[in-house]
RODO-29991 format. One record per residue: x, y, z of N, C-alpha, C in turn; residue in three letters. Coordinates in steps of 0.02 Angstrom, whole numbers, plus 32768, in hexadecimal, padded with zeros to 4 digits. Example, Ala and Ser with C-alpha at 12.3 -4.5 7.8 and 13.67 -1.06 7.14 Angstrom:
2
82947EE4818682677F1F818682947F5B8186ALA
82827F90816282AC7FCB816582858002818ASER
***
This chain:
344
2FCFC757FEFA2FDAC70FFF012F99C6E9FEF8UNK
2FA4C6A6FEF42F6CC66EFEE32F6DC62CFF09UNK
2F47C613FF2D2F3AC5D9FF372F29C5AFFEFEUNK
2F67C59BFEF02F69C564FEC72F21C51AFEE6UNK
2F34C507FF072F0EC4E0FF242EC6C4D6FF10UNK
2E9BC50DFF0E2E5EC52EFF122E4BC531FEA8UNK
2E7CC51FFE972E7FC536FE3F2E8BC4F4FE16UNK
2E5DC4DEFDF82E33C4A0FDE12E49C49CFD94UNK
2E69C483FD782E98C485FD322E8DC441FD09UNK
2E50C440FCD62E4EC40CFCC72E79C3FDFC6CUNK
2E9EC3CBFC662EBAC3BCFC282E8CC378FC02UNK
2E92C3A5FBBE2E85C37BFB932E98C35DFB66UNK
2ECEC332FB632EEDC2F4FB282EBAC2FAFAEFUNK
2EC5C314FAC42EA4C30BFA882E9EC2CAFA64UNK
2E64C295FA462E43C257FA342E67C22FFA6FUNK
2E7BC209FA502E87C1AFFA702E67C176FA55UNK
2E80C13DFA552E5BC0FAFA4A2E64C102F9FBUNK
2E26C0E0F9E12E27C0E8F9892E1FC12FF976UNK
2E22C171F9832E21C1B7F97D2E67C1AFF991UNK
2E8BC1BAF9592ED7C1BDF95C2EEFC1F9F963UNK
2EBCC225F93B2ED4C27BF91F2F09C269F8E5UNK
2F20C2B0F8CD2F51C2B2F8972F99C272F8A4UNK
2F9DC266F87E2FE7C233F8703014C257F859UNK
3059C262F85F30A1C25BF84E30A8C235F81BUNK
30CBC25BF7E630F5C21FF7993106C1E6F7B6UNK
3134C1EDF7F43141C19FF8073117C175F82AUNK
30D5C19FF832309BC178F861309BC18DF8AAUNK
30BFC1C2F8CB30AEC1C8F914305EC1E9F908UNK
3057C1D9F9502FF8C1E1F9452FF2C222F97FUNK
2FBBC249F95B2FBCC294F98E2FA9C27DF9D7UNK
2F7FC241F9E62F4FC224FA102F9DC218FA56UNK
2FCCC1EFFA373013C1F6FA613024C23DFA8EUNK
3041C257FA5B3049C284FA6B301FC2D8FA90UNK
2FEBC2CFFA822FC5C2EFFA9E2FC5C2D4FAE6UNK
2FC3C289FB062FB3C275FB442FF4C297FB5FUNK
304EC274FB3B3060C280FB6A308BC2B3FB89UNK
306EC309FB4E3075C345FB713039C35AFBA4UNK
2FFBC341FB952FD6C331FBDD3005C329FC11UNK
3010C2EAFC1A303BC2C4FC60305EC2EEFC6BUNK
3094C306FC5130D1C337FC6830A8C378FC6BUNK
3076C39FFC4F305CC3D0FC763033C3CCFCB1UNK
3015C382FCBD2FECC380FD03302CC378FD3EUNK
3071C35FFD253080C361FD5E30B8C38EFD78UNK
30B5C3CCFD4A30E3C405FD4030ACC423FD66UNK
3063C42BFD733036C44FFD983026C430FDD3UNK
3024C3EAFDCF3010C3CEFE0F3058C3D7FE46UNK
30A2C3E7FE2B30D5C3EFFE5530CCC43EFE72UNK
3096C46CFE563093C49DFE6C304EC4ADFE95UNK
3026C451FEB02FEDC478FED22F92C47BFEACUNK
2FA3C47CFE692F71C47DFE4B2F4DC42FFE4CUNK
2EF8C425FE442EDFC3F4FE372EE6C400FDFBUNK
2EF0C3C2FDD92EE3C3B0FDA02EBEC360FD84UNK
2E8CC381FD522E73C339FD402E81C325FCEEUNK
2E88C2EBFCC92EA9C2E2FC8A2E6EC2D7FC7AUNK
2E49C2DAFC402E0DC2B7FC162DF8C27FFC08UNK
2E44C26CFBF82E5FC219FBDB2EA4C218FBFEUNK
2EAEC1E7FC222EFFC1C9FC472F0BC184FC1DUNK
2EF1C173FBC82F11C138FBC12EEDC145FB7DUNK
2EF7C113FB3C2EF8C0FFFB002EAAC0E2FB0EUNK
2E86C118FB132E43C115FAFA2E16C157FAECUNK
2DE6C161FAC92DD4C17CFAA32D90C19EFAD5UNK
2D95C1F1FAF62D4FC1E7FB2E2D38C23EFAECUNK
2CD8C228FAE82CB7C25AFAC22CBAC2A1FACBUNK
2CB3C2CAFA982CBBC30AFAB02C97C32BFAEDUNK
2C4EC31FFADF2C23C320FB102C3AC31FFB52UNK
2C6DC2D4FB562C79C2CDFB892CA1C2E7FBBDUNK
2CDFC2F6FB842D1EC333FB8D2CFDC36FFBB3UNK
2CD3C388FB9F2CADC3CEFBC22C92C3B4FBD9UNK
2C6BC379FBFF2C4BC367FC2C2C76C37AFC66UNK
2CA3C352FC602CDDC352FC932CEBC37EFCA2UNK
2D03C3BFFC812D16C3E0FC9A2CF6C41BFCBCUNK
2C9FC41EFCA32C62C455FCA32C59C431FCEBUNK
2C50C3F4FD1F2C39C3D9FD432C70C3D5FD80UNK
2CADC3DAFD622CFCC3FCFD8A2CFAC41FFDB5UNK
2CCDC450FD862CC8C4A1FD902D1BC4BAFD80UNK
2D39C4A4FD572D6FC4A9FD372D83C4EFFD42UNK
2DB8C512FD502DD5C55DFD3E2E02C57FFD01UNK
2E1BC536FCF72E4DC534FC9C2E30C4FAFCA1UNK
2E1CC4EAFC552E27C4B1FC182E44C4C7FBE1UNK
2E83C495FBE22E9BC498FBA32E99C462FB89UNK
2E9CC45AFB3B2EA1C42EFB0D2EDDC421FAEEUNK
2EF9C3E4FAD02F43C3DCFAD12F3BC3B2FA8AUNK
2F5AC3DFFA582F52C3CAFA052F70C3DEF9EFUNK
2F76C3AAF9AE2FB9C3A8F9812FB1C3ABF931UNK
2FB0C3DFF9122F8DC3F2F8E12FB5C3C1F89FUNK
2F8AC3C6F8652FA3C399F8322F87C3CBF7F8UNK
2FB1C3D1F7BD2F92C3FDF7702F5BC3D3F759UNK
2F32C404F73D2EDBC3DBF7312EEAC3CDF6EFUNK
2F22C3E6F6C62F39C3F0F6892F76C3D7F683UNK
2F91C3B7F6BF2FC5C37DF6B72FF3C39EF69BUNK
2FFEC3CDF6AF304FC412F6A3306BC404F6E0UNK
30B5C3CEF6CB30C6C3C4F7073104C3F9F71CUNK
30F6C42FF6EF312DC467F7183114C482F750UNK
30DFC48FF75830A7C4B8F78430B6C4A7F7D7UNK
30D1C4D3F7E730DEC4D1F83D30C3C4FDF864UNK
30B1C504F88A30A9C52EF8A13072C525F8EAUNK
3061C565F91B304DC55DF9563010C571F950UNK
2FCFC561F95C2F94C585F9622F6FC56FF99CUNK
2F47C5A2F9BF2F17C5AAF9E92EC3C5CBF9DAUNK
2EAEC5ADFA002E59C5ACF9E82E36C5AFFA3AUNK
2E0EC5DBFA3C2DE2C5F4FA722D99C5ECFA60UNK
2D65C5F6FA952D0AC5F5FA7D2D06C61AFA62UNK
2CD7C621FA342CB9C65BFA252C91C692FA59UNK
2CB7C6CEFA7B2C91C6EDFAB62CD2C733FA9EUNK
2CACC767FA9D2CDDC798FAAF2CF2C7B7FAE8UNK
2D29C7CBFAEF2D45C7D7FB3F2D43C790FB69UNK
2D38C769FB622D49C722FB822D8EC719FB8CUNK
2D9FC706FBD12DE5C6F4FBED2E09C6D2FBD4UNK
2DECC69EFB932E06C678FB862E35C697FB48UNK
2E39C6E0FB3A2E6BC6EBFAF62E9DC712FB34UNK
2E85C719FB772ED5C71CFBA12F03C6F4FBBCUNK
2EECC6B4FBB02F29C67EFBC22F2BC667FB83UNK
2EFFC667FB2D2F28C666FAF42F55C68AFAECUNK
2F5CC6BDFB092F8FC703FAEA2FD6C6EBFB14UNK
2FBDC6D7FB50300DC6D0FB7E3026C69EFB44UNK
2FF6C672FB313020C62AFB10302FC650FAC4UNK
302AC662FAAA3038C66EFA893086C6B7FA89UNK
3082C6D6FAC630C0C6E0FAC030EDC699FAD2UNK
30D6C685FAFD310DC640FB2B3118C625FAD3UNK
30FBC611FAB83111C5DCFA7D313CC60CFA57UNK
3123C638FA3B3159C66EFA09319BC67BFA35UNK
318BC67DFA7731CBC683FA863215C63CFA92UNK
31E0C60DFA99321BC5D0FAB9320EC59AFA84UNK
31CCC591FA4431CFC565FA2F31F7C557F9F6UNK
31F6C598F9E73225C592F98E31EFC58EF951UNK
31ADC586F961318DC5A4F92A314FC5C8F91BUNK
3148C5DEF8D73116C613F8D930CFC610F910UNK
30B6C645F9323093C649F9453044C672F941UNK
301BC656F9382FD0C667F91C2FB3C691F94CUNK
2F9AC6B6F94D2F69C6F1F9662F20C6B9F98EUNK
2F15C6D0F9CB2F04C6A3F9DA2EA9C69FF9B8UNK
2E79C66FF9A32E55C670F96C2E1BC64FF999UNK
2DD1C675F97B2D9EC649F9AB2D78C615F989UNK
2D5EC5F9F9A12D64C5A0F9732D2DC577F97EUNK
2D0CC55AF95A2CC6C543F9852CDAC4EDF989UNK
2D05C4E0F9A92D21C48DF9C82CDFC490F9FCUNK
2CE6C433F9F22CA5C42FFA172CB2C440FA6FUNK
2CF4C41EFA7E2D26C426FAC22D26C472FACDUNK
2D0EC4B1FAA82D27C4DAFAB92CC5C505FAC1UNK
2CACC4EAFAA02C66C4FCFAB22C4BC4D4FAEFUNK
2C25C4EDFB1E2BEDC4EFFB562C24C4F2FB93UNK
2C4DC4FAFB8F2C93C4F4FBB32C94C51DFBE9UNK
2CD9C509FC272CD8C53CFC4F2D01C58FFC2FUNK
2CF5C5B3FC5F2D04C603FC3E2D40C60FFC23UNK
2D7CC5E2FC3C2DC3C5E9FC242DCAC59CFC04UNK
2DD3C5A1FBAC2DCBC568FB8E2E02C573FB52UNK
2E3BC54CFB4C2E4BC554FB212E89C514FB0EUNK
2E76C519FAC12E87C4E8FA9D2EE0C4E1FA82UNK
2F08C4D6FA792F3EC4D9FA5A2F41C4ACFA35UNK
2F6DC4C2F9D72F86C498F9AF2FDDC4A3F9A8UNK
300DC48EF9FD3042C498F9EE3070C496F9A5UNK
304AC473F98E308FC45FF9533068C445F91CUNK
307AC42DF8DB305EC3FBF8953095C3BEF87CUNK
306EC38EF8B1308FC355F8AF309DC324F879UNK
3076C352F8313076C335F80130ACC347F7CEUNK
30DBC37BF804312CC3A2F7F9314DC370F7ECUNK
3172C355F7D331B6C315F7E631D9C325F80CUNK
31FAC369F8003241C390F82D3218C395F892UNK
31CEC3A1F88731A5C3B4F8CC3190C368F8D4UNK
317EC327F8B3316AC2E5F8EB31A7C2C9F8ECUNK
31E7C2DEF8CB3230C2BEF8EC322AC2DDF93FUNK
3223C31FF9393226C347F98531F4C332F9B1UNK
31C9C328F99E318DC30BF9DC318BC2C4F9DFUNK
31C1C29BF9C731E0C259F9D33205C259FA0BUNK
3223C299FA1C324EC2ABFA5A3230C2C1FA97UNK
324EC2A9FAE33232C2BFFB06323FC300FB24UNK
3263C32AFB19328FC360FB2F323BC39CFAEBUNK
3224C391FAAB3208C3ACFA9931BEC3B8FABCUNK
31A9C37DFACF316EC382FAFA3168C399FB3AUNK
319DC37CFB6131A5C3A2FB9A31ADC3EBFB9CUNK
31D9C406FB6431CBC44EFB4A3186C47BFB42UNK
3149C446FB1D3120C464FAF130E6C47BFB4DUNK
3118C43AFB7C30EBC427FBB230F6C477FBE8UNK
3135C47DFBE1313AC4B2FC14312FC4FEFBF2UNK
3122C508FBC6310CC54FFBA530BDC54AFBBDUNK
3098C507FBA2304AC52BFBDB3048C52BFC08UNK
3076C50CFC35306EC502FC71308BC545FC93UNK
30C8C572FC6D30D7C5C0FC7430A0C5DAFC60UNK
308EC5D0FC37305AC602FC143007C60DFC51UNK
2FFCC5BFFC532FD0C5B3FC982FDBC5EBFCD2UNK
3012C5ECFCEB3031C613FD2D3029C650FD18UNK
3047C66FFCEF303DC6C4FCE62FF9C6BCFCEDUNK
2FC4C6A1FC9F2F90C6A4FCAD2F67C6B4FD00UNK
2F7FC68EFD322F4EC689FD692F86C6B8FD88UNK
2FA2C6DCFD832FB7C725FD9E2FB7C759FD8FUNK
2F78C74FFD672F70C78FFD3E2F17C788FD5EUNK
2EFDC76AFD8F2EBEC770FDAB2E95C72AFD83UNK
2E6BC711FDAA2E48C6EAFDA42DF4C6EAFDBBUNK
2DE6C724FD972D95C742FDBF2D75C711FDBCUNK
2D3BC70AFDE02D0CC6DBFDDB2CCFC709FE02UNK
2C98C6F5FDDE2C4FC719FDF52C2AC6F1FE3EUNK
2C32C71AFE792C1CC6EFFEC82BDDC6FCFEB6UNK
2BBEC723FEA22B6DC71AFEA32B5FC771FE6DUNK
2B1DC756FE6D2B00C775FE312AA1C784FE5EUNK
2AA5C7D0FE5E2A5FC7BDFE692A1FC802FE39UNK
2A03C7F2FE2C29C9C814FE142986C83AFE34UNK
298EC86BFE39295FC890FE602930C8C7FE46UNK
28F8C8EEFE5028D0C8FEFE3228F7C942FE02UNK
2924C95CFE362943C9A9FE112987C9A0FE04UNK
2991C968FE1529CBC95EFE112A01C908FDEFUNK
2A4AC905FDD92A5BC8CDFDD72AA2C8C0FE00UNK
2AB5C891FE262AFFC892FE5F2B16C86CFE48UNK
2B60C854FE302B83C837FE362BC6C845FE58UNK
2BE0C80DFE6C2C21C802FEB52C48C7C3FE87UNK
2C73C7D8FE922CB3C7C1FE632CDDC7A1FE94UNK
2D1BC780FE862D48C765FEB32D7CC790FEBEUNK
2D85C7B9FE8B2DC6C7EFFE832D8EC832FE77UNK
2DE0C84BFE8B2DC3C8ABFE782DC5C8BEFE31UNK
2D8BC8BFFE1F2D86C8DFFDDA2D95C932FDD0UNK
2DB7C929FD912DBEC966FD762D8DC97AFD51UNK
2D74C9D9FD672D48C9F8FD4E2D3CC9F9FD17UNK
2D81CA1CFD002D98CA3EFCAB2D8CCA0DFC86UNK
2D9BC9BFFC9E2D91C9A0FC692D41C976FC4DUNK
2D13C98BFC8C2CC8C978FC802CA8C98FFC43UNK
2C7DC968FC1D2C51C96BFBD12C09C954FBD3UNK
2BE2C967FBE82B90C95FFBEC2B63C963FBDAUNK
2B3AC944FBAF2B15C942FB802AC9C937FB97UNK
2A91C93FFB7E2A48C91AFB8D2A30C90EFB56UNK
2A2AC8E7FB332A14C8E4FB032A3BC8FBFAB8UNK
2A7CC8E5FACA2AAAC90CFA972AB6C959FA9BUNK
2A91C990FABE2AADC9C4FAC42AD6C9C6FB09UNK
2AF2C9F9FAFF2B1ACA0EFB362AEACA1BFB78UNK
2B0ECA07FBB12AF1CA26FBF62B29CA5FFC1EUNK
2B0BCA97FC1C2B3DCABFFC542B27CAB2FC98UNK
2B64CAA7FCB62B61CAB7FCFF2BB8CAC2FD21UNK
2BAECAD2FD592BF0CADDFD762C04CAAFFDA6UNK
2C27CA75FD882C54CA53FDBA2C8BCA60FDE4UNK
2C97CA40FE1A2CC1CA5CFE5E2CE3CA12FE55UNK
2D22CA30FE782D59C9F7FE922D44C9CEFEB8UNK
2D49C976FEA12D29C951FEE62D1DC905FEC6UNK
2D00C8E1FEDF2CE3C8A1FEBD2CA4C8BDFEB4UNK
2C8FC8D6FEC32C3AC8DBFEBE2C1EC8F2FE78UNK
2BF8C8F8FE522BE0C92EFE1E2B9EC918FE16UNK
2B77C960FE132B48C97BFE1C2B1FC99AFDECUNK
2AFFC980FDB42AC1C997FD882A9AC9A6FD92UNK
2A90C9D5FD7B2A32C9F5FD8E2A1BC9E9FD6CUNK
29DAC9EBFD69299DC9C6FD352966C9FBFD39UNK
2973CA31FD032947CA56FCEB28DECA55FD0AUNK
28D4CA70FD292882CA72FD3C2864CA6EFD07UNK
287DCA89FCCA286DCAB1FC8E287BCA86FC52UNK
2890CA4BFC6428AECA0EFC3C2874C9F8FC09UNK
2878C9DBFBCE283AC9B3FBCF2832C971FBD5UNK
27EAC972FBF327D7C935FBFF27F0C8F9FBE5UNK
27E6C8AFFBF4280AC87FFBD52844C85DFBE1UNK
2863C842FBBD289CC80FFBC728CCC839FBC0UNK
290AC83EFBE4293AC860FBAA2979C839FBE4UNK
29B5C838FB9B29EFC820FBA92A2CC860FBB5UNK
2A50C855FBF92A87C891FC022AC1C85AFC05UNK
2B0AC877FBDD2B32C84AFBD72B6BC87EFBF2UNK
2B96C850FC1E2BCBC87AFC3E2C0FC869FC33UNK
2C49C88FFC252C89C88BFC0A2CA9C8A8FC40UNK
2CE4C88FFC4F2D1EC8BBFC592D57C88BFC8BUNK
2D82C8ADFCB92DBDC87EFCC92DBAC88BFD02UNK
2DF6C86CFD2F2E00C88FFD6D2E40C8A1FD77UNK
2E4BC8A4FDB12E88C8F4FDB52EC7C8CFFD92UNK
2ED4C877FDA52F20C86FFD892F08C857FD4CUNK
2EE8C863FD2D2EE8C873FCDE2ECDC82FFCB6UNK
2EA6C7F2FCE32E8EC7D5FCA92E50C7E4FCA1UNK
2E1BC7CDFC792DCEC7CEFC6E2DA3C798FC8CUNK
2D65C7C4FCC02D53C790FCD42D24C76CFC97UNK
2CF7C742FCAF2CD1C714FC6A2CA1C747FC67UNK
2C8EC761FC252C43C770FC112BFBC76AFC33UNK
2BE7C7A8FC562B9FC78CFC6F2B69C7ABFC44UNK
2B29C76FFC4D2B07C771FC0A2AC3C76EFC43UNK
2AA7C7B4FC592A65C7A0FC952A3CC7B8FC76UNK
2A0AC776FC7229B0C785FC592998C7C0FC9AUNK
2969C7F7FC89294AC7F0FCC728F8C80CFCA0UNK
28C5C80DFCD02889C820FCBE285CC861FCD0UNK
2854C896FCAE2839C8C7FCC327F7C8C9FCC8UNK
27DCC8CDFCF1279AC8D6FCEC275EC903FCE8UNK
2727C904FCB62710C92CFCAC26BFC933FCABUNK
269BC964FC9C2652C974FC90263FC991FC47UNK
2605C97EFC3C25F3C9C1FBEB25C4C9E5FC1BUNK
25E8CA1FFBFC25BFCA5AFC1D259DCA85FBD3UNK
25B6CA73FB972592CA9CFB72258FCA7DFB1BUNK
257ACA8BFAEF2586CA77FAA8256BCABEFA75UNK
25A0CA9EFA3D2591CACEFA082564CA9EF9C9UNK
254DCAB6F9932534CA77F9612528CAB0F922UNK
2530CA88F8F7252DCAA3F8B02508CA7AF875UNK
24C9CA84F85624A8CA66F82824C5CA89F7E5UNK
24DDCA3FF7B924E3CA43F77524A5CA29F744UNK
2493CA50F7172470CA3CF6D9248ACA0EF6A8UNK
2477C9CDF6A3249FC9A4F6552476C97DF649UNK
2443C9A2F6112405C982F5F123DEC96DF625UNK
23B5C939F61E2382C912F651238FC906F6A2UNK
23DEC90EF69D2400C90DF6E82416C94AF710UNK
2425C942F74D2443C976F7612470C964F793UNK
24A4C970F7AA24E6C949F7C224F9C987F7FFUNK
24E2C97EF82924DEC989F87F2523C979F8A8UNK
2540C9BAF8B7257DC9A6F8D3257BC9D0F920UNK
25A3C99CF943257FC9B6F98B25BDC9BBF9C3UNK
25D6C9F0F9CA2617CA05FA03260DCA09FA4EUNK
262DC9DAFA752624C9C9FAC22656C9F7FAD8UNK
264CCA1CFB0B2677CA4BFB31267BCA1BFB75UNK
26B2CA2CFB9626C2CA40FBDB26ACCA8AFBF3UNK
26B4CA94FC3D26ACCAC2FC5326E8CB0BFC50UNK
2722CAFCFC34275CCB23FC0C2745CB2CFBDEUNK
271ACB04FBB2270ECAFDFB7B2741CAC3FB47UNK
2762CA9DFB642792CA76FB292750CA3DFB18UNK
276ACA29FACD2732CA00FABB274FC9BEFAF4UNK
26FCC990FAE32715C96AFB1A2733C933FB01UNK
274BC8F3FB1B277EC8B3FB062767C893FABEUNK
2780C86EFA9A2762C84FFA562754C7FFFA87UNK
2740C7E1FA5A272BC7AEFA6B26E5C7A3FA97UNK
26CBC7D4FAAE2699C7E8FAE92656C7C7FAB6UNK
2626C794FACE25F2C778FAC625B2C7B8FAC6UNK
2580C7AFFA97254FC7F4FAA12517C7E3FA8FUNK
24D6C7E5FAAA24A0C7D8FA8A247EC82EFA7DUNK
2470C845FA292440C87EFA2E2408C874FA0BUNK
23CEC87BFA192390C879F9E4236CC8B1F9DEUNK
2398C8CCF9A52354C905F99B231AC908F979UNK
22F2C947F9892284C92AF97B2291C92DF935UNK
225CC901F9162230C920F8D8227FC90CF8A7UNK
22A6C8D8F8B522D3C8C9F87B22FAC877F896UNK
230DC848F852231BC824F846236CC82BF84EUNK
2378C7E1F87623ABC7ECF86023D0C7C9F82FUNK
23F0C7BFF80123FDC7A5F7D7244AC77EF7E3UNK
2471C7A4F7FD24BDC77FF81C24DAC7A9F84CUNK
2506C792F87B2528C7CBF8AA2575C7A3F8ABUNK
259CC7D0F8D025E1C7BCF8F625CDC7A4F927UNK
25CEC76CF95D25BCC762F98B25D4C773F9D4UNK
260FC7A9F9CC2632C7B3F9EE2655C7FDF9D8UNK
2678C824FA2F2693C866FA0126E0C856F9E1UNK
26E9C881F9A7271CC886F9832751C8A0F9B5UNK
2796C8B0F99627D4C8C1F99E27AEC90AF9C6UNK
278BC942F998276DC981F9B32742C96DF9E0UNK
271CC941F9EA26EFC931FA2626A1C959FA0AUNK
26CDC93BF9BE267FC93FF9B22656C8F3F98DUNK
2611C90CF98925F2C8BFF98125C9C8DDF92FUNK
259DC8B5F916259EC8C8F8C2254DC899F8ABUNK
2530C8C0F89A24EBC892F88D24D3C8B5F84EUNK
24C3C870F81F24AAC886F7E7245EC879F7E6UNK
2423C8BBF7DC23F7C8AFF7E823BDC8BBF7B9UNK
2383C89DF7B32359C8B5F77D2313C8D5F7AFUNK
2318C900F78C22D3C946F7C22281C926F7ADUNK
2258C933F7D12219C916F7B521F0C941F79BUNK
2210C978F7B921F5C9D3F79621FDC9ECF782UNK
221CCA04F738224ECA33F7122248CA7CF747UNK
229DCA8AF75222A3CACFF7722276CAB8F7C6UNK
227FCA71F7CE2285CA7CF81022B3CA7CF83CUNK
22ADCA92F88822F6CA92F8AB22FACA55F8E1UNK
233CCA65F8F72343CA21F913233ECA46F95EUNK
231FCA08F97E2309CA0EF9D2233BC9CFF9EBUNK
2360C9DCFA2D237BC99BFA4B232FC97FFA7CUNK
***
């Protein structure tokens, strides 16, 4: 079960004002109709408990920016978007249902596309689209469950006769508003805290996550470890790591089967040079000095790392000013001695 109460559902009426959206052959305007399957879904949720806030409650036009303002500052738990698609190619046979999510993989938001997209294939009567990730501006910087709908193509004749009706909208209204409900009974994780520690990384969830379904990465490779039943999960952080910045990104669901949001944690390892390797090349009048920073494991050390070296009895002519990807640094040098060596 769910405390409705506690679960923050913000809707978004797609344009308003002079942002009409797509038109109907006979002129209905998407900007209509988009508000007023809003209304009948805020109050198909608000009869069940839920807050809900609308974007726009009237025939005006509020910025995208602003749309995700609203709802990022909510602290929103669903945003949806409420749109009415039109042919870009003015094929007015073209009907059909589509859904659009962020760009994020494993993001929650292709598990309440998927409910809707059965709910529509099943009760709306037409084709239904695979749900698709989309770079809308409403759907970027957004909260973790974001998603957009293009019930219908109002630029149909046979489909803006139907969304002339109120029995169609109230329809289009109660499939998200079903689709909503399974959604939030199928788990609604949320991250209680996150903390970073020298050997270690914790996160505490709202729900019990499932093991089997955890995916852990640092840096794009895989991380093994063995997760246990619980909210809690528990990364270790390699002694043996190397030094530097590195990103660990975490996947997976919890036990009633939705996905919590993507975690994406910087953390910082810290380190010493304990040793270097170096190699002198010959090329004519120059000689091109390459110089390898160890750790005490030995991994080279971070790129980007600032370095001053001057070695005796030579010029330098240009350097990298910083270590490379290998953690190494690169100086091209002219000798003042033929067949002399280099001293740090």
């Amino acid at each position: 079960m769910y405390d409705s109460s506690k679960i923050k559902i913000v809707i978004d009426p797609g344009h308003g004002g002079e942002a009409t959206g797509a038109v109907g052959p006979t002129g209905l305007q998407e900007k209509d109709v988009n508000l007023t399957v809003a209304r009948h879904l805020k109050r198909f949720l608000e009869e069940e408990g839920f807050p809900v806030i609308l974007t726009r409650d009237g025939d005006y036009d509020v910025p995208l920016e602003e749309r995700v303002r609203i709802s990022v500052e909510n602290k929103a738990d669903i945003f949806i978007s409420i749109h009415h698609n039109a042919s870009a190619v003015l094929n007015r046979n073209i009907n059909r249902t589509e859904l659009y999510c962020p760009f994020e993989p494993f993001s929650p938001s292709f598990d309440l596309a998927y409910k809707l997209q059965k709910n529509f294939r099943r009760r709306f009567g037409l084709t239904v689209e695979s749900p698709l990730p989309a770079n809308y501006r409403v759907l970027k910087g957004n909260v973790p469950v974001s998603v957009l709908t293009e019930a219908s193509y109002i630029s149909n004749p046979e489909e803006e006769e139907l969304l002339k009706r109120k029995e169609r909208l109230v329809l289009e209204a109660e499939i998200i508003f079903e689709s909503i409900l399974e959604f939030i009974t199928s788990g609604l994780p949320r991250i209680n805290s996150k903390k970073v520690e020298r050997d270690k990384v914790k996160l505490r969830f709202s729900e019990e996550i499932d093991p089997a379904s955890l995916a852990v990465f640092i840096d794009g490779n895989v991380l093994d470890f063995v997760a246990e039943e619980g909210k809690e999960i528990v990364l270790p952080i390699s002694e043996k790591l190397r030094g530097g910045v590195h990103i660990i990104s975490i996947y997976g669901r919890c036990m009633k089967g939705n996905a919590f949001p993507p975690q994406h944690i910087e953390i910082t390892k810290e380190f010493t040079i304990e040793s270097f390797s170096h190699v002198l090349k010959n090329y004519g009048p120059y000689n091109l000095l390459r110089i390898k920073f160890f750790d005490k494991y030995m991994n080279p050390v971070p790129p980007n790392l600032p370095f001053y070296v001057q070695p005796k009895d030579c010029e330098i002519i240009d350097s990298l000013p910083h270590t490379d990807l290998n953690g190494e640094v690169f100086l091209l040098l002219k000798m003042e001695r033929e067949h002399s060596e280099i001293e740090f």
